[in-house]
Backbone as numpy.savetxt, mean C-alpha at the origin, in Angstrom:
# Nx Ny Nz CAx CAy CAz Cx Cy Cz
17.16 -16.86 -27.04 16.31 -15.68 -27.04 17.20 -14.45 -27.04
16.90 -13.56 -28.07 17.85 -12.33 -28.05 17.03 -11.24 -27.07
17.76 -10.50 -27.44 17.29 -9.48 -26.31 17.09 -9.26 -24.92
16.91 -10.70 -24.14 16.47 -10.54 -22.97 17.15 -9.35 -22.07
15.48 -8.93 -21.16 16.08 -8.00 -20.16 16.34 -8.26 -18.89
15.73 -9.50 -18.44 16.73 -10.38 -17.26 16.78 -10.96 -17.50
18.02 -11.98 -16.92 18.95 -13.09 -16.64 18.30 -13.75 -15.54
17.04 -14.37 -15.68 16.37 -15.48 -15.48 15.95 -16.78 -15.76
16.24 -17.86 -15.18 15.77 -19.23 -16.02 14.33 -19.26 -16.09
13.82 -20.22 -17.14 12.65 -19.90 -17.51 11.64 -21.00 -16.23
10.36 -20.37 -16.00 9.62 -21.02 -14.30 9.43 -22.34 -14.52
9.79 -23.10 -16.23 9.41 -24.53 -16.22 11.43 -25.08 -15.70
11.76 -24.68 -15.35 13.44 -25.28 -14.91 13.48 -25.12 -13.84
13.93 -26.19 -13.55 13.99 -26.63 -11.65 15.13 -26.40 -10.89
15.69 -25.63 -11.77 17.07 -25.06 -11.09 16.94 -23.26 -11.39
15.69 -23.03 -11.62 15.65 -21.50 -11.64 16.14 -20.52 -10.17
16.65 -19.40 -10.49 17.16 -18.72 -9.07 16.05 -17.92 -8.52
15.00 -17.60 -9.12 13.91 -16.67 -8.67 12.88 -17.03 -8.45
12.14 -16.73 -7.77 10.58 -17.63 -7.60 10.21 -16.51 -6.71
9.01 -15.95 -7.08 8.10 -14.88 -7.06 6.94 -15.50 -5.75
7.64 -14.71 -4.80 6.76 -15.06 -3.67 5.22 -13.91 -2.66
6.11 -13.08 -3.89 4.88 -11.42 -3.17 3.89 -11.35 -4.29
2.34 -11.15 -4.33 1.64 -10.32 -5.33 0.88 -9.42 -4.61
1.70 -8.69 -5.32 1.18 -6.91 -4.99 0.20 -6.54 -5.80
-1.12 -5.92 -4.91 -2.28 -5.10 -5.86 -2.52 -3.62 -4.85
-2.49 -2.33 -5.38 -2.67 -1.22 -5.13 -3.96 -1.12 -4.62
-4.68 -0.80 -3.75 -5.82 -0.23 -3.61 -6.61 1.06 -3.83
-5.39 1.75 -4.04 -5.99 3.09 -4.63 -7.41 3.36 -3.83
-7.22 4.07 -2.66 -8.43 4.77 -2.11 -10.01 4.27 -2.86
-10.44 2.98 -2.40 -11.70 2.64 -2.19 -12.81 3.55 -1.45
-13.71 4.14 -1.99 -14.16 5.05 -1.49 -14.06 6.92 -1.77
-15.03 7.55 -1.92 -14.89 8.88 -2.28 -13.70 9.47 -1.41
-12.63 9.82 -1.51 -11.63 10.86 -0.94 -11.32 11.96 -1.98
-11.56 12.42 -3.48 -11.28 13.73 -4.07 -11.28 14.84 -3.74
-9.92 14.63 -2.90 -9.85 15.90 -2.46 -10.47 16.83 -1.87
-12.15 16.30 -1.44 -13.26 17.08 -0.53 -12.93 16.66 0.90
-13.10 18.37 1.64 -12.78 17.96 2.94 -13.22 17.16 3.86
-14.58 16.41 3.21 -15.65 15.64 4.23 -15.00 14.35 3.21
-14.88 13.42 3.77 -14.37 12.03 2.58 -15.80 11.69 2.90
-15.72 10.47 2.47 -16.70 9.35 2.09 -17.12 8.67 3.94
-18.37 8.88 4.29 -18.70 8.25 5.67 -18.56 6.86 5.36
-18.23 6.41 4.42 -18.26 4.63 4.69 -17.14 4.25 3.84
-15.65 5.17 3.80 -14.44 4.85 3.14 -13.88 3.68 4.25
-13.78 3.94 5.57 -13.29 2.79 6.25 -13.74 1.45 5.85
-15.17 1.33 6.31 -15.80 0.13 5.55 -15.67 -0.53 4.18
-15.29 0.57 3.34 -15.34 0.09 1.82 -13.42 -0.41 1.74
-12.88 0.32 2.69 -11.17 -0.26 2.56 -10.75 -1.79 3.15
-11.74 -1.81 4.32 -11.69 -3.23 4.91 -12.62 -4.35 3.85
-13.12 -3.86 3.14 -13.97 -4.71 2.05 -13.03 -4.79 1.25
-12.09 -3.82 0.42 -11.50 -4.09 -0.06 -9.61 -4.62 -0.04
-9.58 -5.02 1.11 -8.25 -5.57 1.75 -8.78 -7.16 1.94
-10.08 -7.34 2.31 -10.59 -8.96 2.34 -10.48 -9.53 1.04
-11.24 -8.73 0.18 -11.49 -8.90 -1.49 -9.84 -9.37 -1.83
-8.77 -8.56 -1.64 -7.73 -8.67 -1.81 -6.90 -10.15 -1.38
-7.35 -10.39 -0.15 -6.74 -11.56 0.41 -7.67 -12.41 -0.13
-8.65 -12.52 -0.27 -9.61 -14.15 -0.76 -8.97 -13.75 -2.45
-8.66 -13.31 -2.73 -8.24 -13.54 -4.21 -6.58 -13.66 -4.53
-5.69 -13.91 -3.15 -4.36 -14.43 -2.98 -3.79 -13.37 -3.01
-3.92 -12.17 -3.21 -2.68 -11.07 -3.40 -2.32 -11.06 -2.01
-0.91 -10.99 -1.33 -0.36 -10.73 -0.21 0.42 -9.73 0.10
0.69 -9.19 -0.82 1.27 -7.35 -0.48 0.36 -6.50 -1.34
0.21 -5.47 -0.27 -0.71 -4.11 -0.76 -0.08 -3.02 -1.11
-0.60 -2.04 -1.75 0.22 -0.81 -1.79 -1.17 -0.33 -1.28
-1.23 0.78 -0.70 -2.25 1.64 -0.12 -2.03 3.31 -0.41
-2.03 3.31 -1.67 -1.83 4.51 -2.40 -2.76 5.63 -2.31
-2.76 6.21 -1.94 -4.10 7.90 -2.09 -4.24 7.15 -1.32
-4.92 6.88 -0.05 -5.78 6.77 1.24 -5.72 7.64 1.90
-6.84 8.01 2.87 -6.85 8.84 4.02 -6.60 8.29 5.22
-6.45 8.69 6.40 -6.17 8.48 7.67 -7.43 7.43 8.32
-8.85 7.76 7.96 -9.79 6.47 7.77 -8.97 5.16 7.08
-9.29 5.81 6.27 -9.02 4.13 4.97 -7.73 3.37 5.69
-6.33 4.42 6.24 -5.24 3.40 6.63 -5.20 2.76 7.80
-6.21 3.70 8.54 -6.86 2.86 9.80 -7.35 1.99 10.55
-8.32 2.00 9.03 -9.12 0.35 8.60 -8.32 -0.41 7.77
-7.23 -0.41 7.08 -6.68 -1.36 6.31 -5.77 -2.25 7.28
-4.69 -1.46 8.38 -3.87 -1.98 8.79 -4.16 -2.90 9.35
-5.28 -2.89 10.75 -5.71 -4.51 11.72 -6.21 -5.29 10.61
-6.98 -4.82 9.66 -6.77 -6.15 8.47 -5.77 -6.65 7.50
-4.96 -6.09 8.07 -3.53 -7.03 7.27 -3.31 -7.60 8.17
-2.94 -7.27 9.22 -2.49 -8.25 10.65 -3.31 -9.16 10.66
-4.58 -8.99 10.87 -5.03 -9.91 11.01 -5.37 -11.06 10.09
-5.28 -10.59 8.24 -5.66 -11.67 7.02 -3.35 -12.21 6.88
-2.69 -11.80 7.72 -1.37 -11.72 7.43 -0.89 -11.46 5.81
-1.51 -10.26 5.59 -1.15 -9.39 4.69 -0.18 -8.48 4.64
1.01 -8.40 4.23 1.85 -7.19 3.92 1.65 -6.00 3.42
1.47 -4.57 3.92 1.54 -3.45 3.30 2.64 -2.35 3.36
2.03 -1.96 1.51 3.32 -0.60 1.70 2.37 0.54 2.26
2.79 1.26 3.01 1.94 2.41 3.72 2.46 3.43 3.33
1.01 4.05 3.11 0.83 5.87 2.81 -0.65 6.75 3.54
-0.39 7.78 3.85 -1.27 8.10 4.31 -1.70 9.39 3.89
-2.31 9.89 2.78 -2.08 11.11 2.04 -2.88 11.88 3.03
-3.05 12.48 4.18 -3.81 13.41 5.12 -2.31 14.00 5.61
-1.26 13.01 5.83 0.16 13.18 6.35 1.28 13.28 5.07
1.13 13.10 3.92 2.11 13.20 2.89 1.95 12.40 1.68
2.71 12.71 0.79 2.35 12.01 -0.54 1.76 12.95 -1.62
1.89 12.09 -2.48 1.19 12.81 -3.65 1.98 13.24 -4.72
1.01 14.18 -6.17 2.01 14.00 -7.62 1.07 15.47 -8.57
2.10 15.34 -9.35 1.42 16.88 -9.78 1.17 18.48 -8.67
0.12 18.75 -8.55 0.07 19.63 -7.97 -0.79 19.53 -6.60
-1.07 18.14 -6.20 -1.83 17.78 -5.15 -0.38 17.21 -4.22
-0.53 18.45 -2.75 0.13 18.07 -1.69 1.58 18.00 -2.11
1.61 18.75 -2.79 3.00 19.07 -3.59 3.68 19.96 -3.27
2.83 21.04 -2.73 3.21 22.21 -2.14 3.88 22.36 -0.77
4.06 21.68 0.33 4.36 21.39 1.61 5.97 21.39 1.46
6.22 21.82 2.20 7.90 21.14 2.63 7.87 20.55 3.33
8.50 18.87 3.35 8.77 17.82 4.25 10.16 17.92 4.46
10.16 17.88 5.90 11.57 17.49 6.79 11.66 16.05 6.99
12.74 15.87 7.63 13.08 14.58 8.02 12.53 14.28 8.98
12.42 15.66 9.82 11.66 15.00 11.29 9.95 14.59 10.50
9.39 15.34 9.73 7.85 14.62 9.22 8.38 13.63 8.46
9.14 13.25 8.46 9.19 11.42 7.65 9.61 10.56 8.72
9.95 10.93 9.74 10.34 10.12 11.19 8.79 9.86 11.99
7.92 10.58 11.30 7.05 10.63 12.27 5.96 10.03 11.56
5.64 10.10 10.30 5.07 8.96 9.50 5.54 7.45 9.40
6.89 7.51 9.90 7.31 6.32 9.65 7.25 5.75 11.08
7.14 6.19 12.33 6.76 6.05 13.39 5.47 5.71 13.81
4.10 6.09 12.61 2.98 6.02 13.28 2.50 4.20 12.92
2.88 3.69 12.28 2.31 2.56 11.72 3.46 1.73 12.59
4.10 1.74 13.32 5.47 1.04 13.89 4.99 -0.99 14.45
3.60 0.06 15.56 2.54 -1.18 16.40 2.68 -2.53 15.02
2.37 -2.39 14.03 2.21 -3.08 13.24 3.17 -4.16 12.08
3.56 -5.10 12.31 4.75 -6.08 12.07 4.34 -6.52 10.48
3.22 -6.23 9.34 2.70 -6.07 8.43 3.32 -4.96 7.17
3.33 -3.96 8.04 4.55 -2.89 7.04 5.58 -2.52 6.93
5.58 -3.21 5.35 6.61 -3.76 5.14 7.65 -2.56 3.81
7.05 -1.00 4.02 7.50 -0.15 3.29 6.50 0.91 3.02
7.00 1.95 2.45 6.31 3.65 2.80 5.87 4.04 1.33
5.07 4.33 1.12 4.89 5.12 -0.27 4.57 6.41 -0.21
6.06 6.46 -0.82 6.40 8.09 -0.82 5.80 8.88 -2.69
């Protein structure tokens, strides 16, 4: 095969070096959060619906991209508890692209302290910045 862009054996060889043990699916804020200051009264509920949805269909790492401080609230005791891995973000505290939450200056001490709040939890397993 020409071209290849990794140096992988192919998954039918039994001496392959890689074997793909994470599937990651994004959740992308389940639930109204656009940017209105009132979110969605039933975003918690609709994030824990959709972190179950996630685990009965085998994915075991999350990304939790755009969420609010609800939604990451309700996602986290359901990773612990479905033993789900997440990357954590909490866009009420940081994040974001274009011209949303773009504007802020982040210090180190506000990335010590986002990275501090999810700590309780042995599930996150990385930050999305």
């Amino acid at each position: 095969m020409e071209n290849k862009l990794l140096s992988r054996y192919p998954l039918s060889n039994p001496y392959r070096s890689w074997k793909q043990d994470r599937f990651i699916l994004s959740t992308f804020s389940p639930g109204e959060t656009s940017g209105k200051p009132a979110y969605d009264p039933n975003c918690a509920a609709k994030m824990r619906n959709a972190v179950k949805t996630c685990a009965d269909a085998g994915f075991n790492l999350l990304e939790s991209g755009w969420v609010n401080k609800e939604q990451i609230e309700a996602a986290l005791p359901m990773c612990e508890r479905l033993g789900i891995d997440m990357i954590y973000q909490n866009m009420d505290l940081y994040g974001g692209m274009q011209h949303h939450h773009m504007d802020r200056h982040i210090t180190v001490d506000d990335v010590r302290k986002v990275v501090d709040l999810p700590r309780p939890y042995r599930h996150v397993v990385g930050f999305y910045i």
